[in-house]
C-alpha positions, 0 to 999 in steps of 0.5 A, a space after each residue: 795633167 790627165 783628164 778623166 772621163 764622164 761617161 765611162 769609155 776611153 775620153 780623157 775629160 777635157 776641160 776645153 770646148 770640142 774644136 775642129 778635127 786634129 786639133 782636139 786635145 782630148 777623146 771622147 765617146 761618140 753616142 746618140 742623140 736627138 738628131 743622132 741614133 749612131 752609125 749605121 750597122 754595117 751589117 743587115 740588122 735582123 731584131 729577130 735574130 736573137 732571144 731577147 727575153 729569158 727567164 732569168 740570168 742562169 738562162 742568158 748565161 746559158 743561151 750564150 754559152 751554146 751561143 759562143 761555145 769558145 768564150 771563155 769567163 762569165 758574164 759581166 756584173 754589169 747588169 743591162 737593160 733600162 731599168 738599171 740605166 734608169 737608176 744609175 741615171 738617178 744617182 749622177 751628182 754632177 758636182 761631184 764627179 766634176 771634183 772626183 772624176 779622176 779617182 778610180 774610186 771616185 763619182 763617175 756616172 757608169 752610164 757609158 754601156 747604156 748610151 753605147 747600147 742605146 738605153 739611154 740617150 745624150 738627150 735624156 742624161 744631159 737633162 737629168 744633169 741639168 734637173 740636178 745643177 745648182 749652178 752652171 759650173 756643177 754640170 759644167 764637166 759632165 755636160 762637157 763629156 756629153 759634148 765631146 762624145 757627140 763630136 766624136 760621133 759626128 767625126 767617125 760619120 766624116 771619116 768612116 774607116 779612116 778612123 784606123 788610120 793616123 790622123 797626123 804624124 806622131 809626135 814621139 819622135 819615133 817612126 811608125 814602124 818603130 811600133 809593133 803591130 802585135 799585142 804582146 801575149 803578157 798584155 792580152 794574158 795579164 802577165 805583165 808583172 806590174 800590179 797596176 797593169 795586170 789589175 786593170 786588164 783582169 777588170 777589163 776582161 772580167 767586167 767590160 768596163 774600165 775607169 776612164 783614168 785606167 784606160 789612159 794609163 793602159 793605152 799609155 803603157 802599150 804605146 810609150 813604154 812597150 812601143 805596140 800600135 795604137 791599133 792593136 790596143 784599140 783592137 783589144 779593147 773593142 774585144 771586151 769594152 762593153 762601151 766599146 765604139 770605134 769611134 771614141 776608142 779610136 780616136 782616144 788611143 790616137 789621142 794617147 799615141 799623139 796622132 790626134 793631139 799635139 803631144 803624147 799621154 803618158 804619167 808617172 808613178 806619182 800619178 798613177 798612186 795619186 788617182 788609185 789611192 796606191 792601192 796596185 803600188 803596195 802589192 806590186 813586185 816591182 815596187 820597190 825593184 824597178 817599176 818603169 812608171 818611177 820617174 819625174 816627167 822629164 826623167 820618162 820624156 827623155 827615156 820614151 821618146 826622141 827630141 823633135 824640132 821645135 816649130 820655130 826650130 823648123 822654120 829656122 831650117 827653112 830659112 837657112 835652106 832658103 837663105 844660108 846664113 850664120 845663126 845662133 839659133 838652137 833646136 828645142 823640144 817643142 813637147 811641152 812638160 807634163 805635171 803630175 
């Protein structure tokens, strides 16, 4: 079952406590907090070195078209500053997002560019939660969040740039060199032909922000069904992600590719109607003639990836090389099933 995330960004919601490095099962957005103000710019910070005031937002648009003449589109809906973090802060219903986070429409909090960008802190939403909580359990998957994406923070300060690395051996049966290391043109224009895919890219490269779920089920499509690296994808998205940080987004598409979790994400059509209402299905192409997300979880387990020995499976082997004898024993998968 997928988890979706609290504080926008590309962290599966867990419903487990953070665990130590390489065994945690979901990602999370690193972010500041009391004791933490994030990673140290790797370059010189110069806080003059760019307007900060301008008069209206035809101006800003303005200053960053001389700015980066080569940019293309306009600038996100998503409005920055304090303020707006403070009235989106003011509408977190932790009891709800804890029921509806996972629906694209559903009660997210939005507030993932104000805490990247240093609007807001952990501390302060983690306080509104609790002003709000009627019981322990109405924060209990917001508060949560807040904690995974203190760990990933914590995490990226250990590893550094090994972050771009795999954290462990994939788990999909395939060799890493079995993945292109390039983002294919159709991903990066939005021209996959698949309504699902196409509308998650146009949001992200229109708005900056994506759905948690969305991110999920876009990771999974580059990794599992177009066998692209993780790293190009996680590339890509820190190009447009407004909450883009190397360390949640890093780690959350590892998490995705199974080098950093004991399995690979991936889901099904099923699913995927499930938590986006249908909405991308009924207009798709490819609905009715070949949507390669139409199947049960089994039917995609054996399509996207190889068997791989189970532990005991290994040990079996071992044992046998070590001690060669008769046994009756058989290899298994040990990924386990996923359910819609």
């Amino acid at each position: 079952m997928d988890r979706a995330l609290a504080i926008g960004g590309f962290s599966p919601s867990h419903g487990h406590r953070p665990q130590a490095a390489g065994s945690a099962p979901g990602l999370l957005h690193p972010v500041a907090t009391d004791s933490l103000s994030g990673a140290p710019l790797s370059w010189p910070e110069q806080p003059g070195e760019l307007p900060r005031q301008f008069e209206s937002r035809q101006a800003l648009e303005a200053e960053l078209q001389r700015l980066f003449p080569k940019a293309e589109g306009n600038l996100s809906s998503i409005r920055g500053g304090r303020r707006q973090a403070e009235q989106l802060l003011g509408r977190i219903q932790p009891a709800r997002y804890a029921k509806g986070r996972n629906f694209l429409d559903g009660p997210v909090t939005r507030l993932s560019p104000y805490i990247r960008h240093g609007a807001l802190s952990l501390a302060e939403v983690r306080d509104a939660v609790f002003a709000k909580l009627r019981s322990r359990t109405d924060g209990e998957k917001l508060i949560n969040e807040l904690g995974w994406r203190d760990y990933w923070q914590r995490l990226w300060q250990q590893l550094g740039n090994e972050i771009w690395r795999d954290q462990e051996e994939l788990k999909t049966g395939h060799h890493p060199g079995a993945y292109s290391p390039e983002l294919p043109a159709d991903t990066a224009e939005g021209r996959t032909g698949l309504a699902c895919m196409d509308g998650f890219i146009a949001e992200l490269h229109s708005t900056g922000w994506l759905h948690n779920h969305a991110r999920m089920w876009l990771a999974a499509y580059l990794v599992h069904w177009r066998r692209i690296r993780w790293q190009a994808g996680a590339q890509w998205f820190l190009r447009h992600l407004l909450d883009g940080d190397p360390a949640s987004n890093n780690l959350s598409w590892q998490w995705v590719a199974s080098s950093f979790s004991h399995k690979p994400y991936f889901f099904n059509r099923a699913n995927l109607e499930r938590y986006s209402n249908g909405s991308y299905c009924r207009r798709c192409p490819l609905s009715e003639q070949g949507c390669p997300f139409e199947a049960s979880y089994e039917q995609l387990e054996a399509e996207l990836f190889k068997p791989i020995p189970s532990v005991r499976a290994v040990e079996n082997n071992n044992r046998q090389r070590n001690n060669p004898r008769p046994s009756g024993g058989n290899a298994a998968l040990s990924r386990p099933s996923r359910r819609p």
